[in-house]
C-alpha positions, -999 to +999 in steps of 0.1 A: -581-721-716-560-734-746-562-766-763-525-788-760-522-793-796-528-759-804-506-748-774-481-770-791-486-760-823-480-720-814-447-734-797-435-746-830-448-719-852-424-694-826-397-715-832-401-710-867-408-671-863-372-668-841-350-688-868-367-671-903-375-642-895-363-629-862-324-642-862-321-623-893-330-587-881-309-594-847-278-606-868-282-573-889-293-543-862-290-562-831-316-548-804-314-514-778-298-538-749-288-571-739-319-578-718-349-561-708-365-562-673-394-550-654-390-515-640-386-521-601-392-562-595-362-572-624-384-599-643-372-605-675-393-594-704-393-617-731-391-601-765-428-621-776-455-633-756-485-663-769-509-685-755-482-706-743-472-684-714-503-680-698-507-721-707-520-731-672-545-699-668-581-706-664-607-682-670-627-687-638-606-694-609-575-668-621-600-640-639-636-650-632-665-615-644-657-582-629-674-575-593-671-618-588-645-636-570-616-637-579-625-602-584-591-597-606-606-578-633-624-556-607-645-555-579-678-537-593-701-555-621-702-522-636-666-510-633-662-468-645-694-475-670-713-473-640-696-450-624-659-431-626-635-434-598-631-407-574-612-374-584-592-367-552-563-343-555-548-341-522-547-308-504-539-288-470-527-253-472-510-241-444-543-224-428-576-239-423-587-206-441-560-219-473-576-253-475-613-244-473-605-215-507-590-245-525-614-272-515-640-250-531-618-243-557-610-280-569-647-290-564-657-260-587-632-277-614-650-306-610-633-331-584-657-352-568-635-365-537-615-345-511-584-357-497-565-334-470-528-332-461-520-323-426-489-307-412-462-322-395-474-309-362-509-321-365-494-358-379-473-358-346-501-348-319-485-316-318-506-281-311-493-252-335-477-235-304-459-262-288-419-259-287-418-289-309-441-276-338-418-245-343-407-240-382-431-269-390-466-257-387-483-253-421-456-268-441-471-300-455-505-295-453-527-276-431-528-273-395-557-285-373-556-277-338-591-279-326-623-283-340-627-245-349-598-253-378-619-285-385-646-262-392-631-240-408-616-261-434-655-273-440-676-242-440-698-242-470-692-276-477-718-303-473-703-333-460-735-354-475-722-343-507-685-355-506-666-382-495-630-370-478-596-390-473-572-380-445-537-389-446-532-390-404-523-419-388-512-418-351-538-392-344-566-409-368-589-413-342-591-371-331-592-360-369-619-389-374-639-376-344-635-339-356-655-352-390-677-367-372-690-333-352-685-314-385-715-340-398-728-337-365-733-299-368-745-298-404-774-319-391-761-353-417-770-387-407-737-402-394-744-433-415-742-405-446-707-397-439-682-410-469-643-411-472-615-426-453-590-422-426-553-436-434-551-447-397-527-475-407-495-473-381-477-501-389-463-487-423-456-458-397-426-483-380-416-489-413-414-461-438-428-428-426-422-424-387-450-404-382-457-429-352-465-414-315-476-444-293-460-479-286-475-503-314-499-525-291-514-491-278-519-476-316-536-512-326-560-510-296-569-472-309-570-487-346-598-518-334-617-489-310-621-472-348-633-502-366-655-511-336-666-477-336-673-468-365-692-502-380-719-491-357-714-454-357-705-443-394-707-477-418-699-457-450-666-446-439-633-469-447-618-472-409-582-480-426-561-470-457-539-500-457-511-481-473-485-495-495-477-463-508-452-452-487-438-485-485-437-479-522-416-447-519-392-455-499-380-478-520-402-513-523-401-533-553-443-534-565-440-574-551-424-560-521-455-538-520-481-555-520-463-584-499-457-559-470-487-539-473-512-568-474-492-585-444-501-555-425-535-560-433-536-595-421-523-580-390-553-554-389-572-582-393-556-604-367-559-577-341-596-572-346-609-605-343-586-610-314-609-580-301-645-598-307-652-582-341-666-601-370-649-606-401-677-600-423-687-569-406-658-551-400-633-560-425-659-544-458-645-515-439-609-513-447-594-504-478-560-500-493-540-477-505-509-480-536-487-459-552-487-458-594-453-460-610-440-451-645-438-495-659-472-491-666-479-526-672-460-539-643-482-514-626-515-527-637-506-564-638-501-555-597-532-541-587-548-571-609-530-595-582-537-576-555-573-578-556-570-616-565-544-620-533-565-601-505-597-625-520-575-657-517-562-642-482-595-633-465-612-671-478-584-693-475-563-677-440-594-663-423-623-680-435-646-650-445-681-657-465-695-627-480-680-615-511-678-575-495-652-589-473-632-603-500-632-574-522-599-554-523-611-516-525-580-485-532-571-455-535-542-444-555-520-417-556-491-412-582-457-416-573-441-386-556-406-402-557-404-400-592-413-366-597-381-342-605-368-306-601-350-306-628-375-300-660-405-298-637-428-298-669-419-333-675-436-343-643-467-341-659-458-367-685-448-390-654-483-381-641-501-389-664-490-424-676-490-430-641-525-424-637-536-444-668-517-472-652-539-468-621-572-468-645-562-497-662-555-511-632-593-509-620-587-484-588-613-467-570-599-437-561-570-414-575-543-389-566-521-369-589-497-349-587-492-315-591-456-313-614-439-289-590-449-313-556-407-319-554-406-286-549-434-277-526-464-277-518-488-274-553-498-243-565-538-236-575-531-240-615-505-274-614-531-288-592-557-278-618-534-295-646-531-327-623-567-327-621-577-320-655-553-349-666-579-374-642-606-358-663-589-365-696-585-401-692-622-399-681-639-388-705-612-390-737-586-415-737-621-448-736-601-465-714-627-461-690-656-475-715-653-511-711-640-533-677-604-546-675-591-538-711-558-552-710-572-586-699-561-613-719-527-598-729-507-622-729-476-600-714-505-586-685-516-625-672-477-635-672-467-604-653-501-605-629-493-643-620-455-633-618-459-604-595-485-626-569-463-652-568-432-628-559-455-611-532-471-648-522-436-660-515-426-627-494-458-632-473-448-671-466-412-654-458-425-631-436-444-661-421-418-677-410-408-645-390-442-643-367-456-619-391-450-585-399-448-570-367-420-595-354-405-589-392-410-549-386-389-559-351-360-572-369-361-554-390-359-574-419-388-556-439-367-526-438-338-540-449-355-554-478-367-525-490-334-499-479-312-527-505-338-523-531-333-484-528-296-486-524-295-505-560-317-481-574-302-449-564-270-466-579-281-472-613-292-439-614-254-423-602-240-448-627-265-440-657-279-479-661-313-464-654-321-434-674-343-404-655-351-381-680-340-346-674-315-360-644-287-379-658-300-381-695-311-350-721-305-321-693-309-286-696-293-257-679-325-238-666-335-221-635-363-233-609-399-224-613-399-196-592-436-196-591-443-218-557-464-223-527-450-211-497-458-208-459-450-176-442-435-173-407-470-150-399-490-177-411-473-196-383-476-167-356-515-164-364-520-203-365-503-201-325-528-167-316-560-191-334-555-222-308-547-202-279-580-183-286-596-216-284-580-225-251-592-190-240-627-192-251-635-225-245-656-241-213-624-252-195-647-272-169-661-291-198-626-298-216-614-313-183-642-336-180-644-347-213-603-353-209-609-374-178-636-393-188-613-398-217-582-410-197-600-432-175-618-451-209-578-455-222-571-468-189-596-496-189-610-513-218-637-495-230-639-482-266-617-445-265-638-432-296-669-419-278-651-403-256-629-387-281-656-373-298-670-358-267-637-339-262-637-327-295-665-312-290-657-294-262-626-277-283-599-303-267-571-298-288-553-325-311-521-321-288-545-325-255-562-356-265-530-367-276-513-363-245-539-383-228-530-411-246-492-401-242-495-407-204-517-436-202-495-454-234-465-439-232-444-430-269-426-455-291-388-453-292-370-461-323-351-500-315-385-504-285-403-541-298-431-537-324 
């Protein structure tokens, strides 16, 4: 992109700047520290940047035109002047009843994309009344026993209208199916229905543990979903690749997007190893990252992601049309930051967060209510953490033209530094047999657990400064104004699914249940069948349980 002499020619003329003018000013007031580094990966951050870092960058193999491969400044011609990303504040009161008043609520104040939290229970396989669920039902989102809560949660809202994100994983396929009847009852086409089901179990093994079945058993369920649904419902995402919670427990942003798109070439792997087609089914996934406060590292990784997942899905598995190249995600801002102490303060975090995320070219966002370290959000944070999406919207004009910070000479150093970080994790992890034999070993935990350990000690030791934590604190008591889930809600929430089980055609249930078993037995797609007992108000823990006796569960230390 630059010419040498010119290149040569800036070298010189920086030389000159650093001797006249710059050795002068650090001889008389010296600078705030020693050296300056990236937030999580460590990179050093040179004081000036020119032309002659980004020396060997060219325009069309490393940047190339929004919605064109490399895809790196975005994956739409258009970008947010077409059309905005998708509002999605994440939500799931402890009732059905909860989540459908603030669903209606949050699309009144203008969100354009639901995304639903699901307790504990529910993410387990777990009905509200079983022995296990007790203390936990409600808690962390809402609880969905049957397709009566599934219902609930939707009445009076359109599903041709919206597009809905569920954060389940080992029980994707039953809340997927429940969806799927909602649409079914509301007379949409099933090729109308839009959103996404998280359904991504390997980050399960590695940072959550929200798992239920052994991991060849949960990718059989996962490809049943792709297959399934490229046929059934095209518009919907059959994956959330997620590197957020990778993110949160600890991962450096290479680390990240190393581990996270490694699960994704075992998605991948899996599927065509199952007869699908590449540039079918793969249009179908998407991804998932979390936003952190180095807004420029931030942006300079989801820049390299999009370029890495185009490189990965040519180069490593061959695929031709540009859909299946195309890195689509959601984002969500980073819990793990957020702090009890000065809660107001959370919003600031928020909302850089989320301009790092717009600047970053995502499709989707999440933000966070400012008392979400506390619990669950209450209706006017969440209103705040929405109106701070709508802000940068309509505003801040970042959203006015395509990949702003393209060009910056600090943004193409970081964007080529943080790829080749994550590039050279990926070759590691290689070497290992690929994530699932490096999840095994684990090695990938270990990775991120010592990137964690360091952090947590720079903030014990004051090295890294947390506002309001170990730096400019206040004595002040907790906002006392929180969400909260009552024992009754819990007792009611039991007496609701064992009015199902009451109610119900039990005949029907069985058959539906044992047409179900013997499809997990075989080798037949599971998803028709789970549908089918959905409809016949099987419950979550029923169907799960079905797959609990034909798979059996995954112990902690069991091979990945």
């Amino acid at each position: 992109m630059f010419d040498p002499e010119d290149l040569d020619a800036i070298r010189e003329g920086k030389r000159e700047w650093e001797s006249e003018t710059l050795d002068p000013t650090l001889d008389r007031f010296g600078e705030r520290k020693e050296t300056f580094t990236t937030d999580t990966e460590g990179t050093p951050v040179e004081r000036l940047y020119t032309p002659a870092d980004v020396a060997d960058l060219d325009y069309d193999d490393d940047l190339g035109f929004p919605g064109e491969e490399p895809f790196t400044r975005g994956v739409y011609s258009t970008m947010y002047r077409g059309r905005l990303w998708t509002m999605r504040q994440y939500a799931g009161m402890g009732t059905a009843a909860e989540t459908n008043d603030r669903y209606h609520y949050l699309l009144d104040q203008g969100q354009t994309g639901l995304s639903m939290a699901f307790d504990l229970p529910t993410q387990m396989g777990y009905d509200s009344d079983h022995e296990l669920a007790a203390g936990e039902v409600g808690k962390s989102g809402v609880a969905i026993d049957s397709l009566r809560d599934m219902e609930t949660v939707f009445e009076g809202i359109p599903l041709d209208e919206v597009s809905t994100s569920m954060t389940i994983n080992a029980p994707a396929s039953v809340l997927l199916a429940m969806y799927i009847a909602i649409g079914d009852q509301q007379g949409v086409p099933r090729e109308q229905l839009r959103g996404t089901i998280q359904n991504d179990i390997l980050k399960e093994y590695v940072a959550r543990n929200t798992y239920i079945y052994p991991p060849e058993a949960s990718m059989r369920i996962i490809t049943d979903v792709f297959e399934y649904c490229a046929d059934e419902v095209p518009k919907f995402n059959t994956i959330s690749i997620s590197g957020y919670h990778i993110r949160e427990a600890g991962a450096t942003a290479a680390q990240e997007l190393a581990f996270t798109l490694g699960n994704g070439i075992e998605y991948v792997e899996a599927a065509l190893e199952a007869g699908l087609d590449i540039d079918e089914f793969v249009p179908q996934l998407s991804f998932f990252f979390a936003a952190h406060n180095d807004v420029l590292e931030e942006v300079a990784k989801f820049r390299a992601a999009r370029r890495m997942w185009a490189t990965i899905m040519e180069e490593r598995f061959g695929a031709e049309t540009a859909a299946a190249k195309q890195l689509k995600f959601h984002t969500q801002t980073a819990g793990s930051t957020l702090t009890a102490q000065q809660v107001e303060n959370n919003v600031v975090r928020v909302a850089y967060q989320a301009l790092a995320a717009v600047l970053g070219g995502t499709q989707s966002l999440h933000t966070n209510g400012k008392d979400e370290a506390l619990s669950l959000p209450t209706e006017q944070s969440v209103r705040t953490a929405l109106r701070t999406q709508q802000i940068l919207a309509h505003e801040s004009g970042v959203a006015d033209t395509i990949d702003p910070l393209a060009g910056s000479y600090y943004v193409e150093s970081l964007t080529d530094e943080v790829e080749a970080d994550a590039f050279d994790l990926l070759d590691t992890v290689d070497e290992k047999g690929g994530m699932r034999e490096a999840i095994e070993s684990q090695w990938v935990q270990r990775q991120i657990q010592d990137v964690a350990f360091e952090r947590q000690r720079e903030i014990d030791s004051g090295e890294r400064v947390i506002v309001g934590v170990n730096e400019y604190t206040v004595e002040e008591d907790p906002d006392a104004d929180l969400e909260t889930v009552s024992e009754e809600d819990e007792r009611r929430q039991c007496e609701r699914v064992a009015a199902v089980r009451e109610e119900r055609d039990g005949e029907a249930v069985d058959d539906a249940l044992a047409a179900l078993r013997e499809a997990a037995e075989g080798d037949a797609n599971v998803m028709p069948y789970v549908v089918d007992a959905v409809k016949a108000y099987a419950t979550t823990g029923e169907i799960c349980d079905v797959f609990r006796d034909v798979f059996g569960e995954y112990r902690p230390g069991a091979a990945v």
